[in-house]
N, C-alpha and C positions, 0 to 999 in steps of 0.2 A: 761498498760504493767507491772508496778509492783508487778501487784495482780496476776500475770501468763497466759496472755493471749496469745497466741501463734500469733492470728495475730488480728490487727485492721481494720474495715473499715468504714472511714469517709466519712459520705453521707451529701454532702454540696450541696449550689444552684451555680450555675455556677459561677455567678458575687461575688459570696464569694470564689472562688477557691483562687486567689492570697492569699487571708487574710490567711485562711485553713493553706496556705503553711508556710505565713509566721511566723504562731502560733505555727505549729509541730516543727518547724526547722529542724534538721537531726534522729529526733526521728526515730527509725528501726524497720520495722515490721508493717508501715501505708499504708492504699492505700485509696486515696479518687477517690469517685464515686459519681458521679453527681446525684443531687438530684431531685424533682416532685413537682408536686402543691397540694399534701398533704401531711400529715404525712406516711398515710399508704402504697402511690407509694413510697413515698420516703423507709420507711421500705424494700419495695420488693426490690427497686435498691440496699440494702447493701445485702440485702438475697441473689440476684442475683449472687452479688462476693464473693461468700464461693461456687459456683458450683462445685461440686468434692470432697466436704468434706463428711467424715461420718455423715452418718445422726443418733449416738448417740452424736454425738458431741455438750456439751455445748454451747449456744448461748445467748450473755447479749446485752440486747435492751435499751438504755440508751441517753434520749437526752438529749442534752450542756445545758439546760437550768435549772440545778442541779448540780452547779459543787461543793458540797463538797464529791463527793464521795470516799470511801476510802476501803483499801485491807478490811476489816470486813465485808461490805456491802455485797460486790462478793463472801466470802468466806460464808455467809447466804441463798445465793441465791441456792450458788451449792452445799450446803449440801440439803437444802429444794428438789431440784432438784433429790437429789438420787431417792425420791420412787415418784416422780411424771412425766406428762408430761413439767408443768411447775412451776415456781416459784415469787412469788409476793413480791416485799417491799411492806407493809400495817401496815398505824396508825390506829387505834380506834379516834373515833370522841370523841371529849372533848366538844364543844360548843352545844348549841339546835338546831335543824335545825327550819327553819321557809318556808313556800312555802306560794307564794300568788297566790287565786285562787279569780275567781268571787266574790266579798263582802264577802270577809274571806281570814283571815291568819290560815292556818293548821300547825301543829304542827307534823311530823312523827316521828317515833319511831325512834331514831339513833342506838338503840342495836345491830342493824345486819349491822349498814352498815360500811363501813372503807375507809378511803384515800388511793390511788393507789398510788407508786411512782414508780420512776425507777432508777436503771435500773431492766427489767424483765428478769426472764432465762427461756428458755426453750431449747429441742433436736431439732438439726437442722430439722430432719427430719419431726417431725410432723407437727412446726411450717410454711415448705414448702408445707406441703399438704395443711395445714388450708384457707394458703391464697389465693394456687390455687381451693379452692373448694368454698371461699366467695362471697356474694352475695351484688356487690359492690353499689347496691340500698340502702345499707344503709352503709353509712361510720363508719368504727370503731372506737372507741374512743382511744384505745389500742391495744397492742398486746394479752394480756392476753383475750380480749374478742374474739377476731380471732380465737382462739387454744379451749376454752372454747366452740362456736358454733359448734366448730367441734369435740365436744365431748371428746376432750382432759381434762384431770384432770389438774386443777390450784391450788398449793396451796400457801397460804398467810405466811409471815414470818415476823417479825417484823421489820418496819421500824425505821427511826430516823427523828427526826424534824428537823436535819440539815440538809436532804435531800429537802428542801422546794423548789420549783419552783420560777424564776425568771419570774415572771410576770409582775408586775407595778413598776411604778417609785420607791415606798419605798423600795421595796424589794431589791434592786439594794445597796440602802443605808445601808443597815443592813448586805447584802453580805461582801460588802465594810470594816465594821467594823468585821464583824466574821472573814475577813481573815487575819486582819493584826492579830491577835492575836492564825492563826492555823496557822503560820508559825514560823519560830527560823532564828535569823541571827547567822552564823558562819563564823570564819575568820581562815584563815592559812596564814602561813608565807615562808617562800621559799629563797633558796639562794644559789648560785655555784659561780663556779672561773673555770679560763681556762688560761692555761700559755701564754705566744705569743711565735709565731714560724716563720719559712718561710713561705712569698706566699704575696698576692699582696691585698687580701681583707677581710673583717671579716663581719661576722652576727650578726646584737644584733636587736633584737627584731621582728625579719622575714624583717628586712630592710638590703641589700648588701650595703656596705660601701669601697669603694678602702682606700686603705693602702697599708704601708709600710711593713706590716706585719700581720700573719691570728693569729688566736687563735685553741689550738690544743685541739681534742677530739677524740673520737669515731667518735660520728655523725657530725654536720655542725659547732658545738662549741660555740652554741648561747647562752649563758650565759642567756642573757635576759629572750628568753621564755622559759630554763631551770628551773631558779628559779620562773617563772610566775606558770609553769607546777605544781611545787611542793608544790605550795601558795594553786592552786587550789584544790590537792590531799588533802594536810592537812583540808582542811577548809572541807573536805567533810569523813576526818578520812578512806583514799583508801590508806594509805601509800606514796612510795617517786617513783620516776621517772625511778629510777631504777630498782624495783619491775615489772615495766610494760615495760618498753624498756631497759634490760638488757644491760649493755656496755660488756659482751661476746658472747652475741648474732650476728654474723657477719653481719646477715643483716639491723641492723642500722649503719652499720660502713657507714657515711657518711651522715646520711640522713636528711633532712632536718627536723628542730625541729621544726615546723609549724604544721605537723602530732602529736607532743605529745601533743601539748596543745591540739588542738584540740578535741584530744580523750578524757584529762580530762575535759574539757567543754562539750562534749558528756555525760560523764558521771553524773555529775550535775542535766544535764537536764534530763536523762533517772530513776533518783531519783526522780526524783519531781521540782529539784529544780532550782531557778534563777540567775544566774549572777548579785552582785549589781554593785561592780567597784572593779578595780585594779591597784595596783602602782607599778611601777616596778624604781630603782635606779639604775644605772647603775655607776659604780665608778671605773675611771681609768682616767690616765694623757692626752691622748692620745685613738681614735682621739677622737676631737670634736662631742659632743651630739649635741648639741642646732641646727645645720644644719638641723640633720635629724630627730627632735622628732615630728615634726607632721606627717612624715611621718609612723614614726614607730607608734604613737597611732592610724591613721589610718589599719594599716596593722593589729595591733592586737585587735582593734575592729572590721574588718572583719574574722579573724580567729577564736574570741568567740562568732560572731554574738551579739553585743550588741552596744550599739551608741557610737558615739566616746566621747562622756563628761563622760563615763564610767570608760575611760581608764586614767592614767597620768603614763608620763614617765617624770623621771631628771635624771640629771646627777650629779655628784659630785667628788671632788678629795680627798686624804687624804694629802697632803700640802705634798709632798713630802714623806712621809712616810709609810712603811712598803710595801710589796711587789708590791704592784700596785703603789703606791710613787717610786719605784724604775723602774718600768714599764717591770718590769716580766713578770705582767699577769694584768688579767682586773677582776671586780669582778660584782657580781650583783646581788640584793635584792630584794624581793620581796611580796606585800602583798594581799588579796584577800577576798574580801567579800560577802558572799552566802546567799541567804534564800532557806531556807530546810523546805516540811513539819514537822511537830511536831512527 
């Protein structure tokens, strides 16, 4: 989505849907479609769901088993793609190749040949004809030889070896280590106040609390995931809470601050990037945290979708002193830890 894809479609196996789902989370712009007993059925079930689109329209063929892909890749493919039908990531062979035939090892020439990767581009529409015109006696190995049978023009564009396939056990291990080192932890901080006023209950942390008294705002006045909201904005450099829910905007007068964070967790994820954990302090005389804090780190690890050891909420007092000491108002802190691609 980052690279400007207008819409996604993910072709998974049935018994992997739940997973699918739980991997995108609220990612916008996905549709998954059930996938085949090959690659290639599987390919036509995502072709299937673009029916109705232009058939100049770019199409990138890309499977999960390559995940360092990045906006460059895409943006190679769809240049390559101007004056062709289709478009190839391809390395040049570095190693000798070797073939064993009947009492002999042959040696072929590597100069002409190249490693495939993906993801591949091509025009919707040619790509729909190739595959309705294939001759399914022989299974294809790719897309690119699909569109190529059918006399479509393929060209090759330079890949990267960080596009390598996830195929055996090592490989997994070397993922493992390339990723802790393509990504960046960043942190923001976050912090509001809210006076007390009449009414019978207060909000901190998407948890309803009866009281003696509410806390006054625009919206629901939840202190909590206001300053959570703003931990997360910063640590992702989106600016402050206000910026995105206006307090003269009428239509948050009221509304429940469950929707802000939210959105800046949305946002996070629609970068690339991860929720690590969050701490939220909440500091005032009155009432009593400690009743309701595993409730609220439940509530706000289901709001940022992340587990609950994610999250920690306290509380704390100022002994008496300075506005919240005098029980004015309530106040609350906030901190937040992201990894962001690089």
């Amino acid at each position: 989505m980052a690279a400007g894809a207008c819409r996604v479609v993910v072709v998974v196996a049935a018994d992997m849907r739940p997973d699918a789902k739980a991997a995108l989370g609220d990612l916008q712009g996905v549709e998954l479609v059930q996938g085949a007993e090959t690659r290639a059925a599987s390919v036509q079930a995502g072709i299937a769901a673009l029916k109705g689109q232009p058939g100049d329209h770019a199409v990138l063929i890309h499977d999960a088993a390559r995940p360092f892909l990045t906006r460059e890749h895409v943006q190679r493919l769809l240049q390559a793609l101007e004056a062709a039908d289709g478009s190839v990531l391809a390395l040049p062979l570095a190693d000798t190749l070797k073939r064993e035939e009947p009492g002999h090892l042959a040696t072929p020439n590597r100069n002409d040949l190249w490693r495939a990767q993906t993801p591949q581009g091509f025009r919707l529409g040619i790509l729909q004809q190739a595959y309705a015109a294939w001759d399914f006696a022989q299974e294809p190995t790719d897309d690119a030889q699909v569109v190529t049978g059918f006399g479509g023009r393929v060209v090759l564009t330079p890949g990267d070896p960080m596009l390598f396939k996830l195929t055996y056990p090592e490989d997994f291990v070397m993922a493992e280590r390339l990723a802790a080192g393509a990504r960046v932890s960043r942190t923001g901080m976050g912090f509001d106040a809210h006076q007390w006023g009449p009414g019978d209950a207060v909000w901190l942390c998407g948890v309803r609390i009866d009281h003696d008294q509410s806390l006054v705002g625009h919206s629901d006045a939840d202190a909590g995931l206001h300053a959570l909201t703003d931990a997360l904005l910063g640590a992702l450099g989106a600016g402050d809470i206000g910026e995105h829910f206006p307090p003269t905007d009428p239509q948050w007068r009221g509304a429940a601050s469950d929707q802000f964070l939210a959105h800046a967790a949305n946002l996070v994820r629609a970068r690339g990037g991860d929720i690590v954990n969050v701490d939220v302090t909440l500091i005032c005389e009155r009432p009593k945290i400690r009743p309701h804090r595993e409730a609220m780190q439940r509530r706000l690890a289901e709001i940022l979708g992340v587990a609950d050891d994610q999250i920690s909420v306290k509380a704390t007092t100022t002994e008496g002193m300075g506005f919240t000491g005098r029980q004015e108002g309530l106040a609350a802190q906030a901190i937040a830890t992201i990894e962001m691609p690089r």
